[in-house]
VODO-99014 format. One record per residue (C-alpha): chain; residue in one letter; x, y, z; residue number from 1. Coordinates in nm, 3 decimals. Layout:
(drenvex A a (X Y Z) NUM)
...
! end
This chain:
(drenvex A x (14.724 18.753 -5.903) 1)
(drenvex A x (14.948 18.664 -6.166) 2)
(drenvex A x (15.273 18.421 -6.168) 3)
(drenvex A x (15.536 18.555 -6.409) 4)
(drenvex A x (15.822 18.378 -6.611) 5)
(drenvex A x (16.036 18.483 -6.863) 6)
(drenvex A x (16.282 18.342 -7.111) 7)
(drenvex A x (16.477 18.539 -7.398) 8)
(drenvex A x (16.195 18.818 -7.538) 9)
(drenvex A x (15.935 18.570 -7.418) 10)
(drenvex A x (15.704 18.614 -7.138) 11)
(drenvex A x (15.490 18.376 -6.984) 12)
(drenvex A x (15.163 18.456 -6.770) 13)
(drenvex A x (14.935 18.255 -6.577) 14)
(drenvex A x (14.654 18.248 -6.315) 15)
(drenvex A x (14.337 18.235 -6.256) 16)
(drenvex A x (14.172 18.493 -6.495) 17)
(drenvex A x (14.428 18.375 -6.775) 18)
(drenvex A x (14.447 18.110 -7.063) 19)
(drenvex A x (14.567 17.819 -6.952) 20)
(drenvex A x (14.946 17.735 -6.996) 21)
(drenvex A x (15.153 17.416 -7.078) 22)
(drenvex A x (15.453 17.319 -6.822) 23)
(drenvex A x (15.619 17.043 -7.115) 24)
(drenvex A x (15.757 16.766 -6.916) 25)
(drenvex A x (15.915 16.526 -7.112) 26)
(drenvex A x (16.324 16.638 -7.079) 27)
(drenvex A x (16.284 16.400 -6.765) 28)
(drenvex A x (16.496 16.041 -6.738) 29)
(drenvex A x (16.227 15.881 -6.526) 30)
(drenvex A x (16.089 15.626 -6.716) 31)
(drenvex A x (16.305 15.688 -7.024) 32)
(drenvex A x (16.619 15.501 -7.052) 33)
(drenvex A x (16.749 15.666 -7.398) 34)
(drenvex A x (16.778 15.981 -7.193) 35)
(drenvex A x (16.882 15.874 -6.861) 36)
(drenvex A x (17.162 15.692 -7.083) 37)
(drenvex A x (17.241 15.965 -7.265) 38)
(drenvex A x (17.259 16.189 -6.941) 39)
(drenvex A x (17.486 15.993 -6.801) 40)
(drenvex A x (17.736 15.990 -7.101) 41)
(drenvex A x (17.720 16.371 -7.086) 42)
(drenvex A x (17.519 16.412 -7.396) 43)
(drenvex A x (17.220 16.635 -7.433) 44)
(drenvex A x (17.094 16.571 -7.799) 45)
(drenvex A x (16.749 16.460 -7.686) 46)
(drenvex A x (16.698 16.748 -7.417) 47)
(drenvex A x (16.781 16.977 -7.730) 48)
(drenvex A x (16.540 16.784 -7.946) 49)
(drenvex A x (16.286 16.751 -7.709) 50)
(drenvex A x (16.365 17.156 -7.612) 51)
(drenvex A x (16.270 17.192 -7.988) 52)
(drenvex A x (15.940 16.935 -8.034) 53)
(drenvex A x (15.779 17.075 -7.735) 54)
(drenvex A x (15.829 17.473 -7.801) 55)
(drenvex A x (15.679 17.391 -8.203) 56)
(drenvex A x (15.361 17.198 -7.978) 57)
(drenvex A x (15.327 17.479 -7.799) 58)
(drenvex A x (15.428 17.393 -7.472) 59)
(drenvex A x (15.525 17.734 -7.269) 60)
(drenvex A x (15.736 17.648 -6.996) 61)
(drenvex A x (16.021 17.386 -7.054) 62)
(drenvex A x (16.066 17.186 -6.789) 63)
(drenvex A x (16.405 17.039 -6.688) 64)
(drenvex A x (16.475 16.731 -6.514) 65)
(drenvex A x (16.834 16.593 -6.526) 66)
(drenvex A x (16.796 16.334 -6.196) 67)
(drenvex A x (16.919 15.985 -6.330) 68)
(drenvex A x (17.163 15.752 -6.182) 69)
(drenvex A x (17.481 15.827 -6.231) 70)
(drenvex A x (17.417 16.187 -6.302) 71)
(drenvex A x (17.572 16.473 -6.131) 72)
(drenvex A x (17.284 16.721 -6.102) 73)
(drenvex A x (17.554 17.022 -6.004) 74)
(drenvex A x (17.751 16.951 -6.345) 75)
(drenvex A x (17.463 16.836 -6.612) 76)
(drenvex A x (17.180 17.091 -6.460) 77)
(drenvex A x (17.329 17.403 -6.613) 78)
(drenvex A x (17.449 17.225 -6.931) 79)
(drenvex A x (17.095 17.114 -6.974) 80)
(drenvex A x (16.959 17.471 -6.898) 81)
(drenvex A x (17.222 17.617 -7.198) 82)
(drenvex A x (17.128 17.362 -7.450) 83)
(drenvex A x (16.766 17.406 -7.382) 84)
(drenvex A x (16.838 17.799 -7.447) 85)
(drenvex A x (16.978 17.700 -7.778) 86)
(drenvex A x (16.687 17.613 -7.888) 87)
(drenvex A x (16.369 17.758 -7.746) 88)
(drenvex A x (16.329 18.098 -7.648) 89)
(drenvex A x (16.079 17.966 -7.343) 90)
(drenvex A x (16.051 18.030 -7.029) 91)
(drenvex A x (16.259 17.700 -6.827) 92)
(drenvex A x (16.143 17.530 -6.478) 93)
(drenvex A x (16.409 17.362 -6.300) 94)
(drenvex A x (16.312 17.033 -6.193) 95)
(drenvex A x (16.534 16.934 -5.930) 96)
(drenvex A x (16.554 16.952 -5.506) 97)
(drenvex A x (16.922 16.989 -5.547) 98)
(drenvex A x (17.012 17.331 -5.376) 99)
(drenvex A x (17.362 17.339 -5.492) 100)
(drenvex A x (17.257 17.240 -5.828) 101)
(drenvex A x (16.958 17.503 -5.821) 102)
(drenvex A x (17.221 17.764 -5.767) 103)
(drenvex A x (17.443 17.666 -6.091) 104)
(drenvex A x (17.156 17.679 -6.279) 105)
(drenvex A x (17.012 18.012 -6.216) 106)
(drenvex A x (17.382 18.133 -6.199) 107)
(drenvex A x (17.349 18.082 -6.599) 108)
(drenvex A x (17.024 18.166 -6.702) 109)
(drenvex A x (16.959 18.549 -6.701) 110)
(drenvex A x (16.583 18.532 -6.666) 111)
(drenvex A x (16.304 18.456 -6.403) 112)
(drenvex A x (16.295 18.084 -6.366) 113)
(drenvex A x (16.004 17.811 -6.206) 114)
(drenvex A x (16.164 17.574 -5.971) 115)
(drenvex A x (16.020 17.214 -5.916) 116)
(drenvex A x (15.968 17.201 -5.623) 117)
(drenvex A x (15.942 17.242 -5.242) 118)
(drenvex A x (15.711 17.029 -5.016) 119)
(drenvex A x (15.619 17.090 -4.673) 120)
(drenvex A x (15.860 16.884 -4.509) 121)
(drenvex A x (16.090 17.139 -4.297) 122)
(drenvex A x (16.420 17.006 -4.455) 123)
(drenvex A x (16.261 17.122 -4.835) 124)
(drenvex A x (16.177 17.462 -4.704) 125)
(drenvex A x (16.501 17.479 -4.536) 126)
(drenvex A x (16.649 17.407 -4.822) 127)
(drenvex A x (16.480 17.557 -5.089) 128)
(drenvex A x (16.310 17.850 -5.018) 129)
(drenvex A x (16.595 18.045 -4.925) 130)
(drenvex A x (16.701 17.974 -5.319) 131)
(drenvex A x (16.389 18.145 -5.385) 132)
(drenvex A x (16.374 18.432 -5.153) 133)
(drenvex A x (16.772 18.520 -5.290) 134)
(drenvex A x (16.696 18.472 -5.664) 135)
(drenvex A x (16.348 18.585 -5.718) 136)
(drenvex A x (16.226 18.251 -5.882) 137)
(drenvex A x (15.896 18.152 -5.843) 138)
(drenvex A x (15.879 17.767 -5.730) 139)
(drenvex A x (15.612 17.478 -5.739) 140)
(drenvex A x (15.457 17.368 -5.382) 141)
(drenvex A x (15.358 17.046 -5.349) 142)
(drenvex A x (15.123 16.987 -5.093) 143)
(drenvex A x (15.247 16.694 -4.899) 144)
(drenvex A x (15.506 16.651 -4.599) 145)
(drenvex A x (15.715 16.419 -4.368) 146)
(drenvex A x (15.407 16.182 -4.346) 147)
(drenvex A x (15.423 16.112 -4.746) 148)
(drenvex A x (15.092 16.207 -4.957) 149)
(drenvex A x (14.773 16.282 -4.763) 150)
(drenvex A x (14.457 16.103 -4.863) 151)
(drenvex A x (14.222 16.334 -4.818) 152)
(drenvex A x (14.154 16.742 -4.893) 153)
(drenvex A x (14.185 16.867 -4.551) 154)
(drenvex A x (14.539 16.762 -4.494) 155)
(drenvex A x (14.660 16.856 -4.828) 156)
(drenvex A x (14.495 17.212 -4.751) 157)
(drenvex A x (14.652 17.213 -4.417) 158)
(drenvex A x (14.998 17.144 -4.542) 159)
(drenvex A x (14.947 17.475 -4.817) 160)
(drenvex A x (14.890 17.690 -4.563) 161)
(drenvex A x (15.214 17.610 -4.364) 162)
(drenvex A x (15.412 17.627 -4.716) 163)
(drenvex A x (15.215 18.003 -4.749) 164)
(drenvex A x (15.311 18.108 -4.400) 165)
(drenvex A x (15.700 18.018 -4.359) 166)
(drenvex A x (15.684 18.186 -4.792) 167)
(drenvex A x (15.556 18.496 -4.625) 168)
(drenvex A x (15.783 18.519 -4.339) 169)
(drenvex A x (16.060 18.492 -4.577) 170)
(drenvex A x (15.939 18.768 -4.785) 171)
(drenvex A x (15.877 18.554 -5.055) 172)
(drenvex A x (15.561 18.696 -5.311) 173)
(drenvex A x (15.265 18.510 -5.317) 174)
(drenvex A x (15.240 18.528 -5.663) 175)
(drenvex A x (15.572 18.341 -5.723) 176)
(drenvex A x (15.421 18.009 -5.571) 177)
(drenvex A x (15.256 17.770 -5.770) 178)
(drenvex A x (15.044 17.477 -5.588) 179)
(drenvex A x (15.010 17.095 -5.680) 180)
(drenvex A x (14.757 16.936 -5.501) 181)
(drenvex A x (14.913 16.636 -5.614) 182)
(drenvex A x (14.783 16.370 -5.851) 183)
(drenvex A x (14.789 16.029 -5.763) 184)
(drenvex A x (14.732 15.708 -6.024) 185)
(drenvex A x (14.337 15.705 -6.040) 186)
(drenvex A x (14.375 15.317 -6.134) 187)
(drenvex A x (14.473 15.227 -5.754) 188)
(drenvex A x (14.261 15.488 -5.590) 189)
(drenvex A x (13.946 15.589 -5.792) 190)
(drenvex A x (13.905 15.912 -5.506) 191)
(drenvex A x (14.212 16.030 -5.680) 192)
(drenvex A x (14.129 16.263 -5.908) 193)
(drenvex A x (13.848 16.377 -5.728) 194)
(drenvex A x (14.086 16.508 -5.387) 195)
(drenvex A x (14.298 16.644 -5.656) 196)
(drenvex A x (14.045 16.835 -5.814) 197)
(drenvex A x (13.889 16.992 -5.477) 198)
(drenvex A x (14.207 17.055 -5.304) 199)
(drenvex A x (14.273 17.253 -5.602) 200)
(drenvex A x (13.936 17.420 -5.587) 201)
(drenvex A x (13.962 17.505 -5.180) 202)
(drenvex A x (14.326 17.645 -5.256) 203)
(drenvex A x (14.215 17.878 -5.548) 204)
(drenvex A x (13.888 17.964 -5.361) 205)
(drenvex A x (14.058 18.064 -5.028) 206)
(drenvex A x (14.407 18.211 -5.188) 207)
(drenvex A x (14.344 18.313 -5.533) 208)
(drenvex A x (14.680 18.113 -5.608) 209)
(drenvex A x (14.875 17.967 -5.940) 210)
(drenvex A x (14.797 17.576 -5.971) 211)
(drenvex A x (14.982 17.300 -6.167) 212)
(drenvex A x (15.007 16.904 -6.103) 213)
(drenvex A x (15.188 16.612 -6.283) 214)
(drenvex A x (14.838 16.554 -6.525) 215)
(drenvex A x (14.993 16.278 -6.661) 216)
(drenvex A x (15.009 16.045 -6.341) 217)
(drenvex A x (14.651 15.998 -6.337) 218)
(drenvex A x (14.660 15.725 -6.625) 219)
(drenvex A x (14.919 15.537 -6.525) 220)
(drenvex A x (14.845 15.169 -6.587) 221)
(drenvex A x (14.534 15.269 -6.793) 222)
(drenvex A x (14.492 15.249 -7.180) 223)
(drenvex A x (14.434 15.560 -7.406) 224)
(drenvex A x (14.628 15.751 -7.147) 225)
(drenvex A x (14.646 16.041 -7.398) 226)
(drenvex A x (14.259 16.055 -7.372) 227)
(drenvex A x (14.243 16.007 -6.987) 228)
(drenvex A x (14.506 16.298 -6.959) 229)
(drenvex A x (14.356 16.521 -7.184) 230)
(drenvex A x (13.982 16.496 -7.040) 231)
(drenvex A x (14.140 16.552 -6.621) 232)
(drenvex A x (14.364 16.841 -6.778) 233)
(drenvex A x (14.023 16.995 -6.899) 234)
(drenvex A x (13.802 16.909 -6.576) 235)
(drenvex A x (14.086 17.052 -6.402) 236)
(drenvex A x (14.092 17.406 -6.583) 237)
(drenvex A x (13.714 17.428 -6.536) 238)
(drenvex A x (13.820 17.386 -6.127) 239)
(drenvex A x (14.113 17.656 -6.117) 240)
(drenvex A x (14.405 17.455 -6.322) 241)
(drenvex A x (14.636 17.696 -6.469) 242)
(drenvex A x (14.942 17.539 -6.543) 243)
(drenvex A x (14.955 17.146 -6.587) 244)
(drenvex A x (15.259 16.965 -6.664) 245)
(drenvex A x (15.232 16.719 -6.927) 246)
(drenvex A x (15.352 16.644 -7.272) 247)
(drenvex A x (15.226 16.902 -7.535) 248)
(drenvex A x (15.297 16.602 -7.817) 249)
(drenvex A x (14.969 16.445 -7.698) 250)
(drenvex A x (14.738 16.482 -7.969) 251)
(drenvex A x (14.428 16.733 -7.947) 252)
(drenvex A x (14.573 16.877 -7.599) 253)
(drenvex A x (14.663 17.213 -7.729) 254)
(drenvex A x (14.282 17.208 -7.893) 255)
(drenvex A x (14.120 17.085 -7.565) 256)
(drenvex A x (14.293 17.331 -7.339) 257)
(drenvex A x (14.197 17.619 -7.564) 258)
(drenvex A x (13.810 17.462 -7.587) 259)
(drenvex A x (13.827 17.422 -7.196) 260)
(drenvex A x (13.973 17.818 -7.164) 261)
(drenvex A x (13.674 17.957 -7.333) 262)
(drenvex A x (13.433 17.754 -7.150) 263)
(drenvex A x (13.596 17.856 -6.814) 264)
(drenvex A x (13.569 18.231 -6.911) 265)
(drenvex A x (13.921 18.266 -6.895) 266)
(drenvex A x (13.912 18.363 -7.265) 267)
(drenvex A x (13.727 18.635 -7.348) 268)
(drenvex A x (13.485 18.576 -7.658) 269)
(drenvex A x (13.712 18.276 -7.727) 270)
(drenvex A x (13.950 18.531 -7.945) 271)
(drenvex A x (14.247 18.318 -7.877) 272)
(drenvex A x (14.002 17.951 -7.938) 273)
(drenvex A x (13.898 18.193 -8.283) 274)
(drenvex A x (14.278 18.282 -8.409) 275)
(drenvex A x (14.422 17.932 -8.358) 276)
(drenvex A x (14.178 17.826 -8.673) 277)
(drenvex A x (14.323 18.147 -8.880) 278)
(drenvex A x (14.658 18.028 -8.819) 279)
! end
């Protein structure tokens, strides 16, 4: 099974029997005053610049998160989504649980689009998946519901498959879902990144689906958070990872994703691990 995006002549696969791809998160005001700041003002030179540093690191899906104080999501979404089209021909994911906003924003961009994200709670599916079933998009699931975050694998699981079964009553493909199994900060929980990593497992094992997860959470409070990313990125492609979101500016993560590919088996005598050395 195979999730598709596109942007303008580009095409982006993943899943399980595929190289791992790159979901670049940084166009996102939460933590980052300079751009929450500039959102607010109306201005979009750092989504373009960041639209631009990400796509030359290699990151393959832009992602697009315009929620900031202050900011109206219906207005700035699809001015972010044009500027980012300016300058990267990548696929976009539209980061937002804004319906109305949603709507704007696929209303402008004439290709297949990743949307960020629906939970279980019956007000998200209510309110986003008939966005999906009417455009076509495929969208992220995050495993989780009224209750907040499970702590443990069996809930998380148990959540999926009522996301999978109101998806299929709707007619919605099983290929356009993508599942988080959520990471948590491993600082304040040290199961963390271990529930993370077998919910993922149980939901590729049982559904043969798409997976993807904030990677970057799981340092939070930690130093060297570029290494601590980069090694759970890699433990999580050797478990069924196929599309984390993080920041391809971290040093060595392009590298360490390809190494982890080949190891996995999901590249085949390593020929793209080879042709990134005889660039």
């Amino acid at each position: 099974m195979e999730t598709v995006v596109t942007g303008k002549g580009t095409e982006v696969k993943f899943g399980q029997r595929l190289p791992t791809v790159m979901i670049a998160e940084r166009i996102n005001p939460t933590g980052r005053k300079s751009l929450a700041e500039e959102l607010k003002q109306g201005k979009l030179d750092i989504v373009r610049e960041d639209a631009r540093k990400q796509t030359e690191a290699g990151g393959h899906i832009i992602d697009i998160n315009v929620g900031a104080v202050g900011v109206d999501e219906v207005e700035m979404l699809p001015r972010a989504v044009q500027a980012v089209m300016e300058e990267s021909n990548q696929p976009i994911c539209l980061d937002s649980a804004n319906p109305a906003a949603l709507k704007a924003a696929i209303k402008i961009y004439p290709y297949k689009v990743l949307i960020n994200s629906v939970t279980g709670e019956e007000k998200s599916m209510e309110n986003l998946l008939p966005v999906v079933a009417e455009s076509g998009s495929a969208i992220i699931c995050l495993v989780l519901d009224e209750d907040g975050i499970p702590d443990n694998v069996a809930k998380r699981l148990q959540i999926a498959k009522k996301i999978i079964t109101r998806t299929e009553s709707m007619g919605i493909k099983p290929e356009n879902l993508v599942f988080d199994s959520l990471v948590m900060t491993n600082s304040t929980n040290t199961e963390s990144a271990k529930i993370t990593i077998e919910t993922m497992r149980q939901l590729v094992a049982e559904y043969g689906v798409a997976t993807t997860g904030g990677y970057s959470n799981v340092s939070f409070g930690m130093p060297n958070r570029d290494l601590l990313n980069t090694q759970f990125i890699s433990m999580g492609i050797m478990n069924g990872l196929t599309a984390p979101i993080t920041d391809p500016l971290i040093p060595g993560l392009a590298e360490a994703m390809r190494a982890s590919d080949f190891l996995a088996g999901r590249d085949p005598y390593g020929m793209n691990f080879i042709s990134s050395y005889r660039k």
